[in-house]
C-alpha positions as CSV (number, residue, x, y, z in Angstrom):
1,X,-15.6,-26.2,-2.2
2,X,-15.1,-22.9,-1.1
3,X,-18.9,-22.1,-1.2
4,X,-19.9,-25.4,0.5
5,X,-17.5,-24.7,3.1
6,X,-18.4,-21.0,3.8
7,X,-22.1,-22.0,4.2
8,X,-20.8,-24.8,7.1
9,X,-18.7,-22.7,9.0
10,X,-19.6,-19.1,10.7
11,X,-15.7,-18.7,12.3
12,X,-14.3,-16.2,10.0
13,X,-11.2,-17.4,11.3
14,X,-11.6,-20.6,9.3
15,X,-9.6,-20.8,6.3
16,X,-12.8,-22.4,4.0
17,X,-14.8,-19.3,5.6
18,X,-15.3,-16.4,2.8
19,X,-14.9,-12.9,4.9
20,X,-16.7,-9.2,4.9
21,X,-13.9,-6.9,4.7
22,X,-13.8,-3.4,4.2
23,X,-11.2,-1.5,2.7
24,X,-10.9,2.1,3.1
25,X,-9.0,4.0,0.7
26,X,-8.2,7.8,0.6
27,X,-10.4,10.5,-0.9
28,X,-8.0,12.4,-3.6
29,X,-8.2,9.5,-6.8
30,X,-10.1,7.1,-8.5
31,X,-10.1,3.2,-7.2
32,X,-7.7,2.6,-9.1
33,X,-6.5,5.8,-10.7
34,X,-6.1,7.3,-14.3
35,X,-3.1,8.5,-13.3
36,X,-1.2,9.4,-10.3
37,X,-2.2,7.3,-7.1
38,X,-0.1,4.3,-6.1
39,X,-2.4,3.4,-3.4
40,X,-5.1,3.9,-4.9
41,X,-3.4,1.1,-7.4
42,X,-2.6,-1.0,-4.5
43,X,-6.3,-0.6,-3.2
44,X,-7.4,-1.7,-6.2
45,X,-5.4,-4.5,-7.3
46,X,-6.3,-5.6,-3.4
47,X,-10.5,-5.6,-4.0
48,X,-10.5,-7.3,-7.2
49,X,-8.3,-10.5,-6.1
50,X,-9.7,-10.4,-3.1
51,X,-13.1,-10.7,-4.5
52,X,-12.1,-13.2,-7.2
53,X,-11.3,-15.0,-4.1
54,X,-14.7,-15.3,-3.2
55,X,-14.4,-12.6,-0.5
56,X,-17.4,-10.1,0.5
57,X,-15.8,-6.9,-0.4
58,X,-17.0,-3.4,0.0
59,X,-14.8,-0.4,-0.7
60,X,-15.3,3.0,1.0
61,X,-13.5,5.9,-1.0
62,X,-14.2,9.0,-3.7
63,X,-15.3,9.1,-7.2
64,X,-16.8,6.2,-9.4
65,X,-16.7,2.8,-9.0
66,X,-13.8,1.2,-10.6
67,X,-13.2,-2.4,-8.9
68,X,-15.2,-5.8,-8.0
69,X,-15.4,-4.6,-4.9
70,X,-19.2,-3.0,-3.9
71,X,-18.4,0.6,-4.0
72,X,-19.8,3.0,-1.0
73,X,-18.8,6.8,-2.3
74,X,-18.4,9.1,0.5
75,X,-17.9,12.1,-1.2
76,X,-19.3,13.4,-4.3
77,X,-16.4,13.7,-6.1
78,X,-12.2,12.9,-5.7
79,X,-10.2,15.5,-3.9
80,X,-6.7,15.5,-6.3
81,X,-6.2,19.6,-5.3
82,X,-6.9,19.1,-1.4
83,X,-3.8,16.6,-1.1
84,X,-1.4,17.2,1.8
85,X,-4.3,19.4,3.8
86,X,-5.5,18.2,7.0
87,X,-9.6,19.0,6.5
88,X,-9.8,16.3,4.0
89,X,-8.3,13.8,6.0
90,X,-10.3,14.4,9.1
91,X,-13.5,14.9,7.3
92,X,-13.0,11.9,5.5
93,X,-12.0,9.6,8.5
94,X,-15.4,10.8,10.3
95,X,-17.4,9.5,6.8
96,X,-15.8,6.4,6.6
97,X,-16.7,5.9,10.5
98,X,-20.5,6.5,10.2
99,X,-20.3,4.3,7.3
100,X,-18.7,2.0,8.8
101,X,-21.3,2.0,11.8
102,X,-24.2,1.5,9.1
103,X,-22.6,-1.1,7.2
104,X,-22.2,-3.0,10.3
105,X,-25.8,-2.5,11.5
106,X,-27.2,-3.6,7.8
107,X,-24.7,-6.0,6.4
108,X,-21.9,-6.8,8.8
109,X,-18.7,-6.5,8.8
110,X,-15.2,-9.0,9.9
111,X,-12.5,-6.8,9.6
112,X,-11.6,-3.2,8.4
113,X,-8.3,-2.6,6.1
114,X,-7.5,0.9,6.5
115,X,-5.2,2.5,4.0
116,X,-5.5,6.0,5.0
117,X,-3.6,8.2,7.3
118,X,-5.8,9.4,9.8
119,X,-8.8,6.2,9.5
120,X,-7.2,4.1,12.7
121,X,-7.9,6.6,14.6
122,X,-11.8,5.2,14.5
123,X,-10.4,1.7,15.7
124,X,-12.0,1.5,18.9
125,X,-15.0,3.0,17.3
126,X,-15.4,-0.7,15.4
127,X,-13.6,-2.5,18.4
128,X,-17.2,-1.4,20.4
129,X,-19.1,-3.0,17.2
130,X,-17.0,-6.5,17.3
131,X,-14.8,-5.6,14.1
132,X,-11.0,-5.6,14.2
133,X,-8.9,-2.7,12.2
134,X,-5.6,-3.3,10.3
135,X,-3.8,-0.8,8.5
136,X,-1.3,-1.1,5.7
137,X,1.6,1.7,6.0
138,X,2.1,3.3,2.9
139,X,4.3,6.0,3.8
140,X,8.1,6.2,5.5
141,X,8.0,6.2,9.0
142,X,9.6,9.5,10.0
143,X,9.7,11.7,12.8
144,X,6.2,13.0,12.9
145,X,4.4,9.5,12.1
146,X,6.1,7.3,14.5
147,X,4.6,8.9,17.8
148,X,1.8,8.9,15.8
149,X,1.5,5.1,15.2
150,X,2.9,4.2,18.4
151,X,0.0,6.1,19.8
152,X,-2.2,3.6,18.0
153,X,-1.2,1.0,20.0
154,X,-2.9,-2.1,20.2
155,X,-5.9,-0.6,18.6
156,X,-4.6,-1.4,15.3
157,X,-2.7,-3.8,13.8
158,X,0.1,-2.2,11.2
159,X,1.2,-4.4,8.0
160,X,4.4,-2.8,6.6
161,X,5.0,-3.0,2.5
162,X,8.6,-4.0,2.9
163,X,10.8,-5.5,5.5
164,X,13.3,-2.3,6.1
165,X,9.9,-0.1,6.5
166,X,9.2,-2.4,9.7
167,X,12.8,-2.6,10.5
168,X,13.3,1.0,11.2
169,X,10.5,0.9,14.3
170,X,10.5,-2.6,15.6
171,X,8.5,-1.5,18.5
172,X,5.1,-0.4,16.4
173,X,2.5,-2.9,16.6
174,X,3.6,-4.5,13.4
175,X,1.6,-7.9,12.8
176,X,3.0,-8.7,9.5
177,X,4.5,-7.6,6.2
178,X,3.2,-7.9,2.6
179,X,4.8,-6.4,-0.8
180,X,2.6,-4.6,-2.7
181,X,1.9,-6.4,-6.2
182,X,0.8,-5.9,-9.9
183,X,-1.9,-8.0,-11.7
184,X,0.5,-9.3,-14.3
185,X,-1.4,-9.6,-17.3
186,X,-2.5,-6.0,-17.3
187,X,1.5,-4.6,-17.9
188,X,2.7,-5.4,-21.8
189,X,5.5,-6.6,-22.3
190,X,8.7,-5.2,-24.1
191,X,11.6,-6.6,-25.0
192,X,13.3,-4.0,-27.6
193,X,14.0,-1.4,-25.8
194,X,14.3,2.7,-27.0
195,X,17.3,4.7,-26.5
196,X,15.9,6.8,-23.7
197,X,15.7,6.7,-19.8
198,X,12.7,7.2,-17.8
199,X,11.9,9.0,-14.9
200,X,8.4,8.9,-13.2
201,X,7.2,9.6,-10.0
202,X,6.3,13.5,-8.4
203,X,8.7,16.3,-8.4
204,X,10.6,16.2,-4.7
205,X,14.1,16.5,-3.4
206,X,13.9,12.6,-2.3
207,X,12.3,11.7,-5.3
208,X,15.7,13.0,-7.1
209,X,14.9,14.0,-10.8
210,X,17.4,16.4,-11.0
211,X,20.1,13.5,-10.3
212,X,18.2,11.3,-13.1
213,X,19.2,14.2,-15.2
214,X,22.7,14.6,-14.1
215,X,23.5,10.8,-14.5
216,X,21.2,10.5,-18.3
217,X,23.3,13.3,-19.6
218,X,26.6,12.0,-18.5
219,X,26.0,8.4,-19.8
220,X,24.5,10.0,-23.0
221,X,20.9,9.1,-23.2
222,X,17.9,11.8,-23.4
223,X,15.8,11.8,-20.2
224,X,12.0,11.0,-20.7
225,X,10.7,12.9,-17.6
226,X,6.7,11.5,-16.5
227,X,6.1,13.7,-13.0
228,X,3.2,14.6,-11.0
229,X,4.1,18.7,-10.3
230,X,0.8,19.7,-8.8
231,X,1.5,21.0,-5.4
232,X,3.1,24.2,-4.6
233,X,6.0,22.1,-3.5
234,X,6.6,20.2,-6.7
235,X,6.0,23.4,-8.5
236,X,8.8,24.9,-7.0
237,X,11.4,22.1,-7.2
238,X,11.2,21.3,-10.8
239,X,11.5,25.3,-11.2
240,X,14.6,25.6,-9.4
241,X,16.3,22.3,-9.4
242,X,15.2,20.5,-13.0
243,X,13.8,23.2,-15.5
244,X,17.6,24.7,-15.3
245,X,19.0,21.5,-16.3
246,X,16.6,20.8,-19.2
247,X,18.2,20.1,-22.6
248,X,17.2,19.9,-26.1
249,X,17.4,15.6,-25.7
250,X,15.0,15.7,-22.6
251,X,11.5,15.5,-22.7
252,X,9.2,16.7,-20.2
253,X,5.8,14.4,-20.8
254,X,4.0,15.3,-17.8
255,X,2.0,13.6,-15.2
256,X,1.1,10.0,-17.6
257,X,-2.0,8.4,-17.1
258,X,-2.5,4.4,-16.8
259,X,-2.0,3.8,-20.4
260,X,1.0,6.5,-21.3
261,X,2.2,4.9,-18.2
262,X,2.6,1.6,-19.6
263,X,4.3,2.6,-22.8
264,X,6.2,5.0,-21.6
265,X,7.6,2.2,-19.1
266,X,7.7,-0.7,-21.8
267,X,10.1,1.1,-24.2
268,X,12.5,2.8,-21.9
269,X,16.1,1.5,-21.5
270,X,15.8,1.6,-17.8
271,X,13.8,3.3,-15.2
272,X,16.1,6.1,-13.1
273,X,15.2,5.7,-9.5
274,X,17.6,8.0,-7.5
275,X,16.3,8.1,-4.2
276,X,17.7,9.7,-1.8
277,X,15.4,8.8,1.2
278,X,14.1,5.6,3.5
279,X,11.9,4.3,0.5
280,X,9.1,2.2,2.0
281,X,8.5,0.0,-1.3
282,X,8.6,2.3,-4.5
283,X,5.6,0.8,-7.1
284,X,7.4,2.2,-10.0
285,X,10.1,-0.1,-9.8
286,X,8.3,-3.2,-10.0
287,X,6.2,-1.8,-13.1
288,X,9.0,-1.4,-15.1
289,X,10.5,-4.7,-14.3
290,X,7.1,-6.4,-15.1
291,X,7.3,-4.9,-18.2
292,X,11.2,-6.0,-19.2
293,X,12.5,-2.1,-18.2
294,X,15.4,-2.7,-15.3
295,X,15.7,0.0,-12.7
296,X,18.7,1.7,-12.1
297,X,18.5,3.3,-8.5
298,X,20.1,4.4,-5.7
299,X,20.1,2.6,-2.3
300,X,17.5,3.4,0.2
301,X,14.8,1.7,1.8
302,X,13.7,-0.8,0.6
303,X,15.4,-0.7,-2.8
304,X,17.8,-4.0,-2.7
305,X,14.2,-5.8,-1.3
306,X,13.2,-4.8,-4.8
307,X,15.5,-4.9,-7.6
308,X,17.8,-7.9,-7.9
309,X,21.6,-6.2,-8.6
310,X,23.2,-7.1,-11.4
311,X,20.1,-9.0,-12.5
312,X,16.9,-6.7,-12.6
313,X,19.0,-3.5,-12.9
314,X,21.8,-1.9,-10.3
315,X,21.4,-0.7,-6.8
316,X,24.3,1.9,-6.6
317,X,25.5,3.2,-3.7
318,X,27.1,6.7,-5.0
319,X,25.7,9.2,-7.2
320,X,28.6,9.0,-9.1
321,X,27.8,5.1,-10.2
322,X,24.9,5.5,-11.7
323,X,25.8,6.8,-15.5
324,X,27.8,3.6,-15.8
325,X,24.7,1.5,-14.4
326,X,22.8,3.2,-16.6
327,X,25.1,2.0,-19.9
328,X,25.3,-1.5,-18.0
329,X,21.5,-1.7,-18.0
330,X,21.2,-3.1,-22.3
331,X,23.0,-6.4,-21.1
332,X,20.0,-7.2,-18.8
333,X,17.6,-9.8,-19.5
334,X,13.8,-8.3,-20.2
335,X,12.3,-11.7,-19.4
336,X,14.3,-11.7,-16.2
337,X,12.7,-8.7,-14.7
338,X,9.4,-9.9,-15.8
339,X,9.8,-13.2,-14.1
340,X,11.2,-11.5,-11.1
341,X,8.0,-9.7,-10.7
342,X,5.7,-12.7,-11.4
343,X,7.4,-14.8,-8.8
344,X,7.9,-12.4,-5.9
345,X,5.1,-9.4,-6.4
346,X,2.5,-11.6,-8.5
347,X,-1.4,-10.7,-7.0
348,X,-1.8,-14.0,-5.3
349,X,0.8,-13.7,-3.0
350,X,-0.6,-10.4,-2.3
351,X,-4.0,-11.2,-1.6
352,X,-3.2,-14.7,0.4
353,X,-1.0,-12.8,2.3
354,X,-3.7,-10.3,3.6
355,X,-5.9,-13.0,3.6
356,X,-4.2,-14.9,6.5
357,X,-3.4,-11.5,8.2
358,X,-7.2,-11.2,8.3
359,X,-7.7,-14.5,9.5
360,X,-4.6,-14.4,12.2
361,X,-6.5,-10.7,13.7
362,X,-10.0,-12.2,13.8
363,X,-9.3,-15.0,15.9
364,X,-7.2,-13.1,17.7
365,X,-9.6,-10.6,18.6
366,X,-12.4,-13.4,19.0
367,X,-10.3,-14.9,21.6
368,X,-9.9,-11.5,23.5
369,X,-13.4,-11.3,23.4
370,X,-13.9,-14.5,25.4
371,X,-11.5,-13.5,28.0
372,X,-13.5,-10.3,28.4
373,X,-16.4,-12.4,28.9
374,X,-15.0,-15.5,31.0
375,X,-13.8,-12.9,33.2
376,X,-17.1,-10.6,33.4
377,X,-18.6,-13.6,34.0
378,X,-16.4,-14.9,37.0
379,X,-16.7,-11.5,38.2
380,X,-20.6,-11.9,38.4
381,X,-20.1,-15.3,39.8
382,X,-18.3,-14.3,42.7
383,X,-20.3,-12.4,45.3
384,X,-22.9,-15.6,44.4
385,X,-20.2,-18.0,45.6
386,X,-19.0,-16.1,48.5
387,X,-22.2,-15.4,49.7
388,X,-23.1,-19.2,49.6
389,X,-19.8,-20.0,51.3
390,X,-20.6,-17.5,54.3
391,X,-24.3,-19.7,54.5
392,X,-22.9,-22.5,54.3
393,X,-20.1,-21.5,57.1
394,X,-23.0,-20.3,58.8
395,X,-25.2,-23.8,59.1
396,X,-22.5,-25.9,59.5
């Protein structure tokens, strides 16, 4: 029906009506990446549902094809060692904008999904061509970023990944939240567990591997350690804060790729998740729980929206809680976590939610085009009408 119904109907607004949609994803990884990159995952998990959906999908990004999705390259190659420089982000919103513009000339275009950090600048770029811009905020919204997207405006529309994320600036031009979500089939499944704990994510203060460590030694379990420690930054941290807490039970695996990843995440007791920031999802967590691993964490963010206390793993409030959450973590139920996942951060959910996001911006900016116009067109009407008022006035 879906096909019959998309040849009927030419409102993109209408819910039978398939939709061109561009999504923009940033130039340092694949689409989706070997290994560190949990947008990139995001973005990818995104274009392939959305396309089994019977969506018109064309990704603009670095690298090789890797999705459903038609791939537009706008670089030769992935930028992993230019991450956290401004050039690249710049130069790679200007691509994706004269991209854009030929994509709209040549195929045409209904929305643009945005999941970079400088991109919505270009909004009013494809307001001008008749294509509305959303833009998913991956990142917390801090001191720096929040002039930033309230300078935005109305320009974009902003979907936040958790509830607390949009909490903290009620004010942005939020127009909706959607969790980000796994492709269930695609995470094994564990339910005997090994006797270790894992910790993956990159090497930062926030990130908090040197509490993992802390809390793993005093509950008595070695530390499987899986970071990104590229950056001068992360380089420096694990030097000064983790290496000197190292023992002989630890293991340092290094950055793990999409299939280390997995394995490493299937057999550990529990995933260590001691944040200590405003956490705007955290991806990690619901890949261990999809694959029976419960997360033992610290509250922030958006934590308790993920992890089910008690249930899926512990939300502790103190540092001081966690080497007890940590023993507390062999009671849990595998399939539990794994069902948790499936029910509340399952692909489809995902994808519909975008879908009517899409939908709910089209008709929106449809219907402020036809103000534009009623208006223009009164506008033009008037001196016509006044001028046949004052020849009227003038006969009578």
């Amino acid at each position: 029906m879906r096909g019959a119904d998309s040849v009927l109907s030419t409102d993109p607004s209408d819910p039978g009506r398939s939709l061109r949609i561009v999504l923009v994803a940033p130039p340092y990884f694949d689409v989706p990446p070997t290994g560190y990159g949990g947008v990139e995952a995001v973005v990818a998990d995104l274009a392939d549902t959305l396309a089994a959906r019977g969506h018109q999908v064309t990704l603009l990004g670095a690298g090789k094809p890797g999705t459903a999705a038609r791939f537009v390259p706008v670089w030769d190659r992935t930028l992993p060692d230019r991450l956290g420089e401004p050039y690249p982000e710049v130069m790679h919103a200007l691509k994706v904008r004269n991209a854009i513009i030929r994509i709209a000339a040549s195929d045409g275009a209904d929305i643009v999904h945005d999941h970079t950090f400088a991109g919505p600048m270009n909004a009013p770029v494809y307001r001008a061509l008749g294509i509305p811009t959303v833009a998913t905020v991956h990142g917390p919204i801090d001191d720096d970023l929040y002039p930033y997207y309230q300078e935005l405006g109305a320009d974009v529309g902003l979907v936040a990944i958790s509830d607390r994320q949009r909490e903290l600036a009620p004010d942005l031009n939020w127009i909706g939240r959607v969790h980000n979500a796994l492709r269930i089939d695609q995470w094994p499944f564990q339910a005997e567990k090994q006797d270790y704990a894992l910790f993956l994510g990159r090497y930062a203060p926030y990130k908090g591997a040197h509490l993992a460590l802390q809390a793993a030694h005093e509950a008595g379990i070695p530390l499987v350690l899986a970071g990104k420690c590229n950056e001068p930054a992360e380089k420096e941290y694990f030097e000064d804060c983790v290496r000197p807490l190292l023992t002989e039970n630890d293991h340092v695996f290094g950055e793990a790729d999409a299939v280390s990843k997995r394995k490493l995440l299937a057999g550990a007791r529990c995933l260590l998740f001691p944040v200590r920031w405003e956490e705007p999802f955290g991806i990690a967590m619901i890949e261990a729980m999809v694959c029976g691993t419960p997360v033992v964490a610290l509250r922030g963010g958006a934590v308790p929206e993920v992890v089910v206390d008690g249930e899926t793993g512990f939300v502790c409030d103190r540092i001081e809680e966690l080497p007890a959450a940590i023993d507390r973590s062999r009671t849990l139920d595998p399939q539990a976590c794994r069902r948790h996942v499936a029910v509340n951060f399952g692909v489809a959910q995902f994808a519909s939610g975008y879908e009517q996001i899409y939908r709910n911006v089209i008709r929106h900016a449809a219907d402020a085009r036809q103000r534009v116009w009623t208006k223009d067109v009164v506008e033009s009407i008037e001196p016509v009408r006044t001028l046949c008022d004052v020849r009227q006035k003038a006969t009578a």
